[in-house]
C-alpha positions in Angstrom: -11.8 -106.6 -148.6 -11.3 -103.3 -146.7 -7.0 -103.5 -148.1 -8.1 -104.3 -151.5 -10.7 -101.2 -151.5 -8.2 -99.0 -149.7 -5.4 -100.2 -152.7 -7.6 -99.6 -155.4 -9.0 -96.3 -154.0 -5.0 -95.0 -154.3 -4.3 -96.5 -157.6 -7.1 -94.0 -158.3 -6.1 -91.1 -156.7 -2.6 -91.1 -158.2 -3.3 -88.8 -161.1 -6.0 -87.4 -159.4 -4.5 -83.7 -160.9 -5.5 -84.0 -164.4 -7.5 -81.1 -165.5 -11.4 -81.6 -166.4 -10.5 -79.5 -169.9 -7.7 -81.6 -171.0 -9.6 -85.0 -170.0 -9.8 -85.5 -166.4 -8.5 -88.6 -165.3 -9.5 -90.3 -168.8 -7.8 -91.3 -171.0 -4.2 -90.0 -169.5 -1.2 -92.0 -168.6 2.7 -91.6 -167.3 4.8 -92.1 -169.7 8.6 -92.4 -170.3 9.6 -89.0 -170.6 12.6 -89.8 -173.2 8.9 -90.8 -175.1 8.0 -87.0 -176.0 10.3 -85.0 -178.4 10.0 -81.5 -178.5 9.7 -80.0 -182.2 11.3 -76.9 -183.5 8.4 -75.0 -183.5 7.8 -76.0 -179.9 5.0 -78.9 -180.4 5.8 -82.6 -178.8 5.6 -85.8 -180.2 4.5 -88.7 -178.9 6.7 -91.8 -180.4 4.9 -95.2 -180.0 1.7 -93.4 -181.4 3.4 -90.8 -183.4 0.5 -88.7 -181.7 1.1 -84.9 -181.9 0.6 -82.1 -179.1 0.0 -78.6 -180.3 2.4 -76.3 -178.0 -1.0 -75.0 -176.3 -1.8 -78.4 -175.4 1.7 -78.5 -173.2 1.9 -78.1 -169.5 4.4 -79.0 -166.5 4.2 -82.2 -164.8 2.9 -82.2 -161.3 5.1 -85.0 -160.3 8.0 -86.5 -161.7 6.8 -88.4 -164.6 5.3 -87.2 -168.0 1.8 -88.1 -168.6 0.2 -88.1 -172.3 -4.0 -87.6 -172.7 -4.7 -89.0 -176.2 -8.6 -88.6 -177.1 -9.5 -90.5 -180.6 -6.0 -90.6 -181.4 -5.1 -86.8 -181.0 -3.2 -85.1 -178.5 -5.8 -83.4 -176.0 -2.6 -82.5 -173.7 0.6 -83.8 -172.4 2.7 -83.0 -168.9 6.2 -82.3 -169.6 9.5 -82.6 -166.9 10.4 -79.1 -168.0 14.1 -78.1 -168.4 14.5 -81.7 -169.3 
């Protein structure tokens, strides 16, 4: 019982670092990074949702994946590799 609490407690912890304005740890996931396109006008796209984040609504990763926060199907923020 004590492995399985300790397990899930991690699972938990790994994206510990969202911020409480974006969404905390809700509603956030890593994602592919090849994923995200970056738009002219420096927005991102999301492709399997087609979901949209505002270029205010970009910041860097803190670890070496990219991480999407979707909130009623918009884009509350996403974590970019920069210099991808």
């Amino acid at each position: 019982m004590r492995f399985a609490l300790a397990v899930l407690s991690g699972v938990l912890l790994i994206h510990g670092w969202y911020p409480q304005p974006c969404c905390g740890d809700w509603h956030c996931k890593p994602v592919p990074c090849d994923q995200l396109i970056e738009q002219d006008n420096g927005d991102w796209i999301y492709v399997p949702t087609w979901t949209v984040f505002d270029s205010y609504r970009i910041a860097p990763s803190q670890d070496r994946n990219c991480h999407v926060c979707i909130i009623g199907g918009q884009g509350a923020c996403a974590f970019i590799q920069m210099g991808m």
